[in-house]
PDB file of N, CA, C, O and CB in Angstrom:
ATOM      1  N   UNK A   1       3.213 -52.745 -47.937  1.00  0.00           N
ATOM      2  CA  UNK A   1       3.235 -51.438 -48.539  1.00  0.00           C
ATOM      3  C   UNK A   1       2.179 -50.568 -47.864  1.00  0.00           C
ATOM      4  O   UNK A   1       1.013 -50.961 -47.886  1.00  0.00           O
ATOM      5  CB  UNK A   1       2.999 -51.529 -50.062  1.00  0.00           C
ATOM      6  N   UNK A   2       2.501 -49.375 -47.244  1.00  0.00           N
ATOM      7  CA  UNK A   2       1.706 -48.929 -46.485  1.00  0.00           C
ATOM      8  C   UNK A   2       1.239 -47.222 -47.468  1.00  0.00           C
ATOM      9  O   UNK A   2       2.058 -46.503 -48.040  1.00  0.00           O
ATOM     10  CB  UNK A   2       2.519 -48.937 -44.853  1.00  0.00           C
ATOM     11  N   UNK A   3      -0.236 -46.990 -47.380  1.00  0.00           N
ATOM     12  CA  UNK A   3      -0.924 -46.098 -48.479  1.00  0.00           C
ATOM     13  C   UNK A   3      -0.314 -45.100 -47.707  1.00  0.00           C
ATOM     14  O   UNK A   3       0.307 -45.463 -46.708  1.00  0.00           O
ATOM     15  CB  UNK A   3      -2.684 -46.049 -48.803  1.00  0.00           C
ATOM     16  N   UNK A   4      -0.391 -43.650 -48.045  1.00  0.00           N
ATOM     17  CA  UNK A   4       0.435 -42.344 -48.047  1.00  0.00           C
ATOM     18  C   UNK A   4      -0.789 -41.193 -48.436  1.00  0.00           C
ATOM     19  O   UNK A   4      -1.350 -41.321 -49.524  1.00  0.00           O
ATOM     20  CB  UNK A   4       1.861 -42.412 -49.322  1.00  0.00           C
ATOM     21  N   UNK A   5      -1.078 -40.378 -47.773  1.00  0.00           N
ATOM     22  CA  UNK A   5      -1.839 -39.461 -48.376  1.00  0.00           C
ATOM     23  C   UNK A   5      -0.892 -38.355 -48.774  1.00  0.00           C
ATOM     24  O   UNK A   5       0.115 -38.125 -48.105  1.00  0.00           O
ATOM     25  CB  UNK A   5      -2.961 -39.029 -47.507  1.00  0.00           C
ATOM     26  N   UNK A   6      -1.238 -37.594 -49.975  1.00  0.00           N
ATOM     27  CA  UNK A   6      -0.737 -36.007 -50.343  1.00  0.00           C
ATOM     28  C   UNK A   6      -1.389 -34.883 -49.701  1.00  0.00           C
ATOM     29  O   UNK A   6      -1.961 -34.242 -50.582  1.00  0.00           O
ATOM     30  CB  UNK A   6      -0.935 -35.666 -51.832  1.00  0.00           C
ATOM     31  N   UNK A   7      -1.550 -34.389 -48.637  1.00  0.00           N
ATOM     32  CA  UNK A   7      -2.162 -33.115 -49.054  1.00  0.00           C
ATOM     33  C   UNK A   7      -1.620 -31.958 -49.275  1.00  0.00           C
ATOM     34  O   UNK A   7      -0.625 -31.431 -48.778  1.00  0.00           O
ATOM     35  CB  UNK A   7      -2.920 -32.808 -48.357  1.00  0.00           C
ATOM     36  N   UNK A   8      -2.427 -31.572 -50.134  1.00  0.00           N
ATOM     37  CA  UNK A   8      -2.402 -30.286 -51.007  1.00  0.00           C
ATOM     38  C   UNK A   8      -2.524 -29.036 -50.224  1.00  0.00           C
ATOM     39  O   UNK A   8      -3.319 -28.895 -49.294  1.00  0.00           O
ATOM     40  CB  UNK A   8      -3.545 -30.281 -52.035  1.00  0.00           C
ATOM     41  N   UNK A   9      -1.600 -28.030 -50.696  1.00  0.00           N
ATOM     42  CA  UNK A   9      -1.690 -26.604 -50.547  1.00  0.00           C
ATOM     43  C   UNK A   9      -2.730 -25.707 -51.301  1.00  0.00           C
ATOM     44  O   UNK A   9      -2.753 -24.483 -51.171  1.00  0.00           O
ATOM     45  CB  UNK A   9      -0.475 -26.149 -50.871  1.00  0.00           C
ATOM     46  N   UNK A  10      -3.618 -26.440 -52.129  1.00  0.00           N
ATOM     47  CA  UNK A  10      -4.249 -25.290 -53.246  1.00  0.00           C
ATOM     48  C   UNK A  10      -5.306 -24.691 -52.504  1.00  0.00           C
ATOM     49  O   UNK A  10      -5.780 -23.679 -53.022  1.00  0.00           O
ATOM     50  CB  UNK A  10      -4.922 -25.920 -54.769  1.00  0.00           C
ATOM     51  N   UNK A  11      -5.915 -25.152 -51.155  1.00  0.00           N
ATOM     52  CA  UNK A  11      -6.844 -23.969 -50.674  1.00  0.00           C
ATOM     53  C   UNK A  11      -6.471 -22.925 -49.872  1.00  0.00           C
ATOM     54  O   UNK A  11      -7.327 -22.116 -49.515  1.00  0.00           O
ATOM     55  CB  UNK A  11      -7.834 -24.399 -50.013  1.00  0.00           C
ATOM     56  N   UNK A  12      -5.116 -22.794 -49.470  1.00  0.00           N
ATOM     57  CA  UNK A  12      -4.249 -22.080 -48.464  1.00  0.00           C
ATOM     58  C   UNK A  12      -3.627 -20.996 -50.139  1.00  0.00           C
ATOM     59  O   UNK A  12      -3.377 -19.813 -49.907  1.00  0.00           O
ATOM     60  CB  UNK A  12      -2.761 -23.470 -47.277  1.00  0.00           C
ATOM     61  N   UNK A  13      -3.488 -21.371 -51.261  1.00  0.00           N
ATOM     62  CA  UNK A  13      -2.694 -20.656 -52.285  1.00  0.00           C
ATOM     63  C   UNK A  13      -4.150 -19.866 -52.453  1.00  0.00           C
ATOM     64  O   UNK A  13      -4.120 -18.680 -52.126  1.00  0.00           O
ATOM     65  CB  UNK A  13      -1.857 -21.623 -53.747  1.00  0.00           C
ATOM     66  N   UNK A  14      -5.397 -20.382 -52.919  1.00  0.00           N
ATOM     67  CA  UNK A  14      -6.458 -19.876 -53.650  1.00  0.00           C
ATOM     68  C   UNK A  14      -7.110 -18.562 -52.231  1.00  0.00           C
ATOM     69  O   UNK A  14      -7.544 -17.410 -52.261  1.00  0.00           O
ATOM     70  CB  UNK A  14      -7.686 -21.454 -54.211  1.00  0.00           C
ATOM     71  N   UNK A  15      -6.874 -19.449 -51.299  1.00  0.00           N
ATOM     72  CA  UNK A  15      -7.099 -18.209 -50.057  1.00  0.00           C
ATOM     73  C   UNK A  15      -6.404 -16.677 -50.320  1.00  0.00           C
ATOM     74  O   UNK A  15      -6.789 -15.533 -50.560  1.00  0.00           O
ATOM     75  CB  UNK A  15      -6.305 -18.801 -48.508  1.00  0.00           C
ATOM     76  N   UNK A  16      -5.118 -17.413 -50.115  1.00  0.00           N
ATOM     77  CA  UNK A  16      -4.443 -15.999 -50.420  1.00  0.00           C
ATOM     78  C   UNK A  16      -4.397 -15.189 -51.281  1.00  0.00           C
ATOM     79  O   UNK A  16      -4.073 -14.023 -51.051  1.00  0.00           O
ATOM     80  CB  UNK A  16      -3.518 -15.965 -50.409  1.00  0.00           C
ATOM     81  N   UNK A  17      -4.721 -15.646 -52.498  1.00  0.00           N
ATOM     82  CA  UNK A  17      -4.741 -15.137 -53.366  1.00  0.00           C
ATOM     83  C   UNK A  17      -6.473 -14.333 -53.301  1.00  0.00           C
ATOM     84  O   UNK A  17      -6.458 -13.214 -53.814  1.00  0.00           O
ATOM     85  CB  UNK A  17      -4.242 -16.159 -54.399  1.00  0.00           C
ATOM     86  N   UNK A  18      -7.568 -14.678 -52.872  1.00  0.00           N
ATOM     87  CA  UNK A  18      -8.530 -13.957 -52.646  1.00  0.00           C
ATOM     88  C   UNK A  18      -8.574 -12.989 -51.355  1.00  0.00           C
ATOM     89  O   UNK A  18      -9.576 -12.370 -50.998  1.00  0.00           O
ATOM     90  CB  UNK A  18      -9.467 -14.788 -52.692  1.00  0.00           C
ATOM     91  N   UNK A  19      -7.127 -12.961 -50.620  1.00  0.00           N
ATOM     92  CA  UNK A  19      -7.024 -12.097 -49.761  1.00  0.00           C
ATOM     93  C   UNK A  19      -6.419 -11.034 -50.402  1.00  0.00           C
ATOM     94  O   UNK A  19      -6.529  -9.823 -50.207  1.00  0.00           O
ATOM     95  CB  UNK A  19      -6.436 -12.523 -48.686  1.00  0.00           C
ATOM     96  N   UNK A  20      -5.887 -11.546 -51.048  1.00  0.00           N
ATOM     97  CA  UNK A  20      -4.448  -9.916 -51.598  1.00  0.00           C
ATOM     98  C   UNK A  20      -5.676  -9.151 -52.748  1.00  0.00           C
ATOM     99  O   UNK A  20      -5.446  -8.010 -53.151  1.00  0.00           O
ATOM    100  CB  UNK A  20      -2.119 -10.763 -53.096  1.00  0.00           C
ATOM    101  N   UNK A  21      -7.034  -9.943 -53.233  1.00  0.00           N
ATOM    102  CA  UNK A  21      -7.828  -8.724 -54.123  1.00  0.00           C
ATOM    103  C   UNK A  21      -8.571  -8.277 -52.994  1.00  0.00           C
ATOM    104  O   UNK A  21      -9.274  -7.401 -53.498  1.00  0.00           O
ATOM    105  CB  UNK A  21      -8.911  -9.182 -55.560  1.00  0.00           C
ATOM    106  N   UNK A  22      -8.923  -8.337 -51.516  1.00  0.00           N
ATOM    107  CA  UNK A  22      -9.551  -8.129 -51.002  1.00  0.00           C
ATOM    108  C   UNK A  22      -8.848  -7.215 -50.290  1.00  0.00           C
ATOM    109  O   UNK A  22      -9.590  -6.342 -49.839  1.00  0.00           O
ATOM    110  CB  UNK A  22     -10.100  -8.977 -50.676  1.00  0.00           C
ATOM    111  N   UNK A  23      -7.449  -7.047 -49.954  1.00  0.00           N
ATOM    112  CA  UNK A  23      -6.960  -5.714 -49.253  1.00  0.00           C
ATOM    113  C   UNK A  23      -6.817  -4.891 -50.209  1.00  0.00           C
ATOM    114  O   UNK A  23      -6.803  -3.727 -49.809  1.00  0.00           O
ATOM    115  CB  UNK A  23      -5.681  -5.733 -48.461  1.00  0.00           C
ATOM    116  N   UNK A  24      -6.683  -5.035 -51.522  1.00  0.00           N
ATOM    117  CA  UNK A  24      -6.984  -4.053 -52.995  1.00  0.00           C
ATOM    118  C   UNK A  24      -8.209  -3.767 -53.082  1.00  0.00           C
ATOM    119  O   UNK A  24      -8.365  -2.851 -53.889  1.00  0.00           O
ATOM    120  CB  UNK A  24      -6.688  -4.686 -54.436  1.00  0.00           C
ATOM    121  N   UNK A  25      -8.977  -4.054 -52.714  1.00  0.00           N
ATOM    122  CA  UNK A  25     -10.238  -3.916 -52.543  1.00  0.00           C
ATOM    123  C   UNK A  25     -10.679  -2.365 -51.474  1.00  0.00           C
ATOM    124  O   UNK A  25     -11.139  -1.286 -51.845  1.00  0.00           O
ATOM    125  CB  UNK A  25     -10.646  -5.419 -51.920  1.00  0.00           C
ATOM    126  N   UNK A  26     -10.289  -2.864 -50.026  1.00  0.00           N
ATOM    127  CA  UNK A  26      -9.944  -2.165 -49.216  1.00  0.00           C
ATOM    128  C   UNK A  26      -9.599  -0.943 -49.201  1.00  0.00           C
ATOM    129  O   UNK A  26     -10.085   0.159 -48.947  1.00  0.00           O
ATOM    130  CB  UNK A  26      -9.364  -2.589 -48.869  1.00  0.00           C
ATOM    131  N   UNK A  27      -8.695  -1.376 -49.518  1.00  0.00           N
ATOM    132  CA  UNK A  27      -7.551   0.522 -50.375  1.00  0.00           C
ATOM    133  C   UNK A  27      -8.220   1.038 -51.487  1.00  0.00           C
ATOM    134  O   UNK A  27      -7.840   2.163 -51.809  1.00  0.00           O
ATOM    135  CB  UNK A  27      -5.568   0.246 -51.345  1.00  0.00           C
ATOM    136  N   UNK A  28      -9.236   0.472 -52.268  1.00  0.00           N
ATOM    137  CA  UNK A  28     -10.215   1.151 -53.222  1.00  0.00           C
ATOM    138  C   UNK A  28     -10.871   1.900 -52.177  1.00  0.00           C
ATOM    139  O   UNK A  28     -10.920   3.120 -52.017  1.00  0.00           O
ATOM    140  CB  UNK A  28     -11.248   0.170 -54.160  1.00  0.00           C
ATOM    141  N   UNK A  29     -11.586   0.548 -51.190  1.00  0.00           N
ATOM    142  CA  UNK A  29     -12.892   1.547 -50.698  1.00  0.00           C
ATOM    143  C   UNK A  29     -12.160   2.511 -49.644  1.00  0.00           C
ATOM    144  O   UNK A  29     -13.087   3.190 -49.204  1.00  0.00           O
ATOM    145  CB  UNK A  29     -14.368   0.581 -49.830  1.00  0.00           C
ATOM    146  N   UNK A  30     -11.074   2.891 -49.060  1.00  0.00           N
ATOM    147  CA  UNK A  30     -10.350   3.488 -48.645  1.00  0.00           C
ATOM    148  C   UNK A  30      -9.901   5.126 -49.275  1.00  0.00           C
ATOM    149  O   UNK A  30      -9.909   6.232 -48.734  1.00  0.00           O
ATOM    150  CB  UNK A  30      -9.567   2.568 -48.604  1.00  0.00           C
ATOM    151  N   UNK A  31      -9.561   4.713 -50.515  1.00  0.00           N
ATOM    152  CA  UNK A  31      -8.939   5.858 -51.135  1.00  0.00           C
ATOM    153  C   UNK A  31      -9.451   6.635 -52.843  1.00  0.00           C
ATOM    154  O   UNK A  31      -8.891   7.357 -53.668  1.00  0.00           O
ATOM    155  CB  UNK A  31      -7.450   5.283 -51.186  1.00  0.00           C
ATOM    156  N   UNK A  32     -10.712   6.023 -52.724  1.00  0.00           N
ATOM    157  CA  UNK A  32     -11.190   6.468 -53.903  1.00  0.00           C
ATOM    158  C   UNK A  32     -11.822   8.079 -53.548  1.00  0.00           C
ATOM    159  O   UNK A  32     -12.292   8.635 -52.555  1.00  0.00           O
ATOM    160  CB  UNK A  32     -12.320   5.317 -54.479  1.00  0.00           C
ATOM    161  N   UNK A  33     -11.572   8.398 -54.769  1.00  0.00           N
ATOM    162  CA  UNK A  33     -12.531   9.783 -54.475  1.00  0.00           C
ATOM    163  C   UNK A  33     -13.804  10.305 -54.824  1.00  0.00           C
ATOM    164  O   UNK A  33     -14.232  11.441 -54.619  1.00  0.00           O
ATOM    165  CB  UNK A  33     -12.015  10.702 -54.853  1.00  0.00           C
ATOM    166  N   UNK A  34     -14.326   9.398 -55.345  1.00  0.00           N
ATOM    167  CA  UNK A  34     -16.043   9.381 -55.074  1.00  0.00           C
ATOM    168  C   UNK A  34     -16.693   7.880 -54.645  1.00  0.00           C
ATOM    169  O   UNK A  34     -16.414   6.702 -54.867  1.00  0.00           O
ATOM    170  CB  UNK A  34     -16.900   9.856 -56.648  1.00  0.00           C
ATOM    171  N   UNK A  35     -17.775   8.665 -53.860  1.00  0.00           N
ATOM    172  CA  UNK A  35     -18.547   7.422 -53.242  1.00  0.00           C
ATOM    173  C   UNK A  35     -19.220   5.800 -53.981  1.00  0.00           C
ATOM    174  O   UNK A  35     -19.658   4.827 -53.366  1.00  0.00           O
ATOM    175  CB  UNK A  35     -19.741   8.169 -52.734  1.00  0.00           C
ATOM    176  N   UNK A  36     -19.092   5.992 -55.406  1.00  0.00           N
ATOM    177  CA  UNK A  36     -19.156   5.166 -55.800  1.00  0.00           C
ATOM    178  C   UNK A  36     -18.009   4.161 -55.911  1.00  0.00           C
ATOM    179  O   UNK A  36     -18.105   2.959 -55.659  1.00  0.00           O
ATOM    180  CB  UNK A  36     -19.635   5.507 -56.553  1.00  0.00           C
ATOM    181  N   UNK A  37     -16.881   4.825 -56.334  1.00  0.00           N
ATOM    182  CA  UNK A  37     -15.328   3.981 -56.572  1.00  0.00           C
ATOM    183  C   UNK A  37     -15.276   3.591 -54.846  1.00  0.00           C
ATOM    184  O   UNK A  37     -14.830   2.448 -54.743  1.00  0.00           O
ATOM    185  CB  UNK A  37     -13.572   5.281 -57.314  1.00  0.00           C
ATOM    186  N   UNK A  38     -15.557   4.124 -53.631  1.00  0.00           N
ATOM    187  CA  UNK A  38     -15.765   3.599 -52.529  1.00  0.00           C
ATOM    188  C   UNK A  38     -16.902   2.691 -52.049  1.00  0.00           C
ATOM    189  O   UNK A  38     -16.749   2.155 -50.952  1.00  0.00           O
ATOM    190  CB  UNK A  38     -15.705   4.463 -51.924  1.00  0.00           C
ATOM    191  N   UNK A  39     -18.036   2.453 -52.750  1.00  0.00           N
ATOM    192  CA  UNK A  39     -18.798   1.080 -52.887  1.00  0.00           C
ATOM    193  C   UNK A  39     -18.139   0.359 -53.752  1.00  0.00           C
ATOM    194  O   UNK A  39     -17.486  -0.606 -53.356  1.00  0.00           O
ATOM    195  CB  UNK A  39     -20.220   1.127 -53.343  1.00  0.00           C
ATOM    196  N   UNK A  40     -18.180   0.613 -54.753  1.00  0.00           N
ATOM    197  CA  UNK A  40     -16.907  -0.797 -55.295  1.00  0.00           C
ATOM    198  C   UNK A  40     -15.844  -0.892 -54.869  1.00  0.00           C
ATOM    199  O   UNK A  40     -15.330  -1.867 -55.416  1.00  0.00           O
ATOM    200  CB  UNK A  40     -16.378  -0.895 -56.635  1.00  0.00           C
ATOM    201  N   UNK A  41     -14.960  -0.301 -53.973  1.00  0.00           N
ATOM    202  CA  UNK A  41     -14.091  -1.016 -53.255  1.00  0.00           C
ATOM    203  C   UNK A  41     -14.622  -1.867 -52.189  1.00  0.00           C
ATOM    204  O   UNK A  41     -14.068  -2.945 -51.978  1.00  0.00           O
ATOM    205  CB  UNK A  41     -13.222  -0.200 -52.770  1.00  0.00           C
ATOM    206  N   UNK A  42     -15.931  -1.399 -51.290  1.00  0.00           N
ATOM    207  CA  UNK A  42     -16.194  -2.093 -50.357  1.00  0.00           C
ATOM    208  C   UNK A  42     -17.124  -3.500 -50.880  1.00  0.00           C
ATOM    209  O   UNK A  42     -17.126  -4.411 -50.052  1.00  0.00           O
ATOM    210  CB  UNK A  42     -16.818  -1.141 -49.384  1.00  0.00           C
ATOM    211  N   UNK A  43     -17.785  -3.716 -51.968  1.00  0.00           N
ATOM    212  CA  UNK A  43     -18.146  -4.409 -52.396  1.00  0.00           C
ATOM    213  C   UNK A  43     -17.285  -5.342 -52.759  1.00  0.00           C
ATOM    214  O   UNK A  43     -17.340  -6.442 -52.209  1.00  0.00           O
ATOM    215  CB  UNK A  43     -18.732  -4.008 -52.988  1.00  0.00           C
ATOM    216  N   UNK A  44     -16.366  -5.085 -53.715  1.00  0.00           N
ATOM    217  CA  UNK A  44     -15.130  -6.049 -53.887  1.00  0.00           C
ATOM    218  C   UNK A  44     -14.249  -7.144 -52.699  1.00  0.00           C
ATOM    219  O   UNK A  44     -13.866  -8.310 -52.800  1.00  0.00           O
ATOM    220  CB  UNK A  44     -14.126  -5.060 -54.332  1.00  0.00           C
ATOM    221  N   UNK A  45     -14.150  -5.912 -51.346  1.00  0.00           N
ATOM    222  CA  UNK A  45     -13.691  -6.516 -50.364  1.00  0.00           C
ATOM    223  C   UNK A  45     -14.463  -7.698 -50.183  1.00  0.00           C
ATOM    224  O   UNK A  45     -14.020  -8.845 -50.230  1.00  0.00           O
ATOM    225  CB  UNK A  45     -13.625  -5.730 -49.317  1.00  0.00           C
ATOM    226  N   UNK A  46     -15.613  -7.367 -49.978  1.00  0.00           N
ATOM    227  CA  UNK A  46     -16.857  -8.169 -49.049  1.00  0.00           C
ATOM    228  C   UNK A  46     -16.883  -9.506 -49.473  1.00  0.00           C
ATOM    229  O   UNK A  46     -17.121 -10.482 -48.762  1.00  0.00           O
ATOM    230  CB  UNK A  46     -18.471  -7.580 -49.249  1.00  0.00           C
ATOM    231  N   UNK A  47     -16.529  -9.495 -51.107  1.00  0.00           N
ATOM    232  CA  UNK A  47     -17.232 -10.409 -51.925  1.00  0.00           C
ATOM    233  C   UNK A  47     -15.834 -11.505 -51.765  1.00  0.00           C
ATOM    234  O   UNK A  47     -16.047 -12.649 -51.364  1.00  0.00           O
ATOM    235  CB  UNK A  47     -17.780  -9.735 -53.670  1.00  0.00           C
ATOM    236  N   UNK A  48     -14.692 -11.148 -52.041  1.00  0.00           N
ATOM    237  CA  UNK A  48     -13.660 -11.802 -51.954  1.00  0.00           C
ATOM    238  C   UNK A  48     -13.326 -12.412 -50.997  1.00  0.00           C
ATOM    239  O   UNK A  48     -12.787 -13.517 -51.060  1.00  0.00           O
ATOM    240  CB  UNK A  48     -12.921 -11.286 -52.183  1.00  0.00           C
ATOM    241  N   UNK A  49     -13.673 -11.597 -49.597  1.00  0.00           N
ATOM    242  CA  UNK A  49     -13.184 -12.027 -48.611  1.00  0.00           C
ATOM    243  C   UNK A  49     -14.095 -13.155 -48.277  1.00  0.00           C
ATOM    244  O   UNK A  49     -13.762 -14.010 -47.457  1.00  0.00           O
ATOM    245  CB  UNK A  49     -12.978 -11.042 -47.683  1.00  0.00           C
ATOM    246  N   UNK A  50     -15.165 -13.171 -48.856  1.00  0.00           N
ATOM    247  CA  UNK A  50     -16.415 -14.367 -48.669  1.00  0.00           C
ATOM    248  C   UNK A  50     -15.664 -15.679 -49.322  1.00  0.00           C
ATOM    249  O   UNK A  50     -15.449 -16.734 -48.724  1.00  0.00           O
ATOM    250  CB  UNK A  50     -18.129 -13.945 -49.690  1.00  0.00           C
ATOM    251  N   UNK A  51     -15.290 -15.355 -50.770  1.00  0.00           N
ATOM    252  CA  UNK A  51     -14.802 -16.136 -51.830  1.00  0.00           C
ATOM    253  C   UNK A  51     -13.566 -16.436 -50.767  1.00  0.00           C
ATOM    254  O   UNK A  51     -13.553 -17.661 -50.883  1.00  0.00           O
ATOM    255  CB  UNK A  51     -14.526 -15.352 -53.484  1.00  0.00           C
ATOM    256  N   UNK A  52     -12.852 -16.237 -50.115  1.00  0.00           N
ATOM    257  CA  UNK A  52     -11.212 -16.622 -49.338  1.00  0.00           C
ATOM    258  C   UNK A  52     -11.865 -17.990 -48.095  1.00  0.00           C
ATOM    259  O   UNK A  52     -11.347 -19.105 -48.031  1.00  0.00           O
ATOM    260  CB  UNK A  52     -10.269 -14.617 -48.114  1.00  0.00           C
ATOM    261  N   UNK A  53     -12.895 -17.608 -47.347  1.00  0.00           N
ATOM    262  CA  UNK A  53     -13.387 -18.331 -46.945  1.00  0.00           C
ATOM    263  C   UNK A  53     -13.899 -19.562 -47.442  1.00  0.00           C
ATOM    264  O   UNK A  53     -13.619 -20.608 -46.855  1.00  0.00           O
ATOM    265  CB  UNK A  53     -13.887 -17.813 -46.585  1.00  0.00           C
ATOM    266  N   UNK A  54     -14.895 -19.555 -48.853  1.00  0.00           N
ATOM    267  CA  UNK A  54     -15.511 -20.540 -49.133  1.00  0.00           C
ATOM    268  C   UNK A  54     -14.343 -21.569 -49.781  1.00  0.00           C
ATOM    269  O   UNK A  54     -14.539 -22.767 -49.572  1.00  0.00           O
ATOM    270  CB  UNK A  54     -16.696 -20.119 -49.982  1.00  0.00           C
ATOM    271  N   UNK A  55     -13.220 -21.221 -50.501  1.00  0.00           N
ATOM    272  CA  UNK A  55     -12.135 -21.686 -50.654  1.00  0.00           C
ATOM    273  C   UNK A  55     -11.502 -22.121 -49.714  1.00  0.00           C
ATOM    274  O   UNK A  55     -10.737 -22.960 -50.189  1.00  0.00           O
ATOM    275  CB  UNK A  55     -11.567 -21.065 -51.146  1.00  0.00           C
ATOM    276  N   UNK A  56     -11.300 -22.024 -48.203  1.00  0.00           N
ATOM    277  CA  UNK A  56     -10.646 -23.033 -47.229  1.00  0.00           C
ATOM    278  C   UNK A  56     -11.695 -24.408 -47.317  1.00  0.00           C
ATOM    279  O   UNK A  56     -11.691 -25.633 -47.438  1.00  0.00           O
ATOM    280  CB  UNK A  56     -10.540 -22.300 -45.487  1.00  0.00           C
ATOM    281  N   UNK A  57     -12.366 -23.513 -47.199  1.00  0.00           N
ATOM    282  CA  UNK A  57     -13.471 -24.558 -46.876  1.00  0.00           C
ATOM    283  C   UNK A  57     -13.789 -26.066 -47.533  1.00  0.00           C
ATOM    284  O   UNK A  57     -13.979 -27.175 -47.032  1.00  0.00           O
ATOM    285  CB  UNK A  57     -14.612 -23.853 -47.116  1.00  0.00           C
ATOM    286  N   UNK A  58     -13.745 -25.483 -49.099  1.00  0.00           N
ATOM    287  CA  UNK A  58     -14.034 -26.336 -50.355  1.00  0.00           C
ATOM    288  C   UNK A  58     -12.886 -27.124 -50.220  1.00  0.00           C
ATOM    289  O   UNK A  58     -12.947 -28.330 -50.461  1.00  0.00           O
ATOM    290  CB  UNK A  58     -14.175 -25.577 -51.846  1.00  0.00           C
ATOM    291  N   UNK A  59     -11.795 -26.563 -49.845  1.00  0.00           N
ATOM    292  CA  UNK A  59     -10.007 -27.144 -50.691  1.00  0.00           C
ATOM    293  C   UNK A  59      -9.920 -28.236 -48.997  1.00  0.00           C
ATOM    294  O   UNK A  59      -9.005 -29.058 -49.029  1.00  0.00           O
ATOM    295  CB  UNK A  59      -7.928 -25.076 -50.978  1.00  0.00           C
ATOM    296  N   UNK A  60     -10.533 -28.238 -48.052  1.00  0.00           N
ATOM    297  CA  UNK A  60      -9.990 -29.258 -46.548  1.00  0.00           C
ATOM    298  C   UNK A  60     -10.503 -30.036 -46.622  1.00  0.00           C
ATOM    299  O   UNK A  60     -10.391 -30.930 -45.784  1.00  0.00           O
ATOM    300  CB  UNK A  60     -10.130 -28.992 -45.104  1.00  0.00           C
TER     301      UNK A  60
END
């Protein structure tokens, strides 16, 4: 009987999913109309797109 590994998709799902708030993010800091709603968009990006990374990372 020979052992079998599973691997999992959940750091490739959790990625993406911290990519799609991070181009929402984007289009905040993109299209807001004051400079603050444009630091919290760019803040949001920054932070997520960090969080998309540390999630490949954690989930391989």
């Amino acid at each position: 009987m020979s052992e079998g590994s599973i691997e999992s998709d959940k750091g490739l799902g959790v990625m993406l999913a911290f990519v799609a708030v991070t181009l929402v993010g984007a289009v905040v800091m993109y299209g807001a109309p004051t400079q603050l709603g444009r630091a919290w968009g760019f803040g949001a990006a920054i932070v997520f797109a960090l969080l998309a990374v540390v999630a490949v990372q954690l989930f391989d």
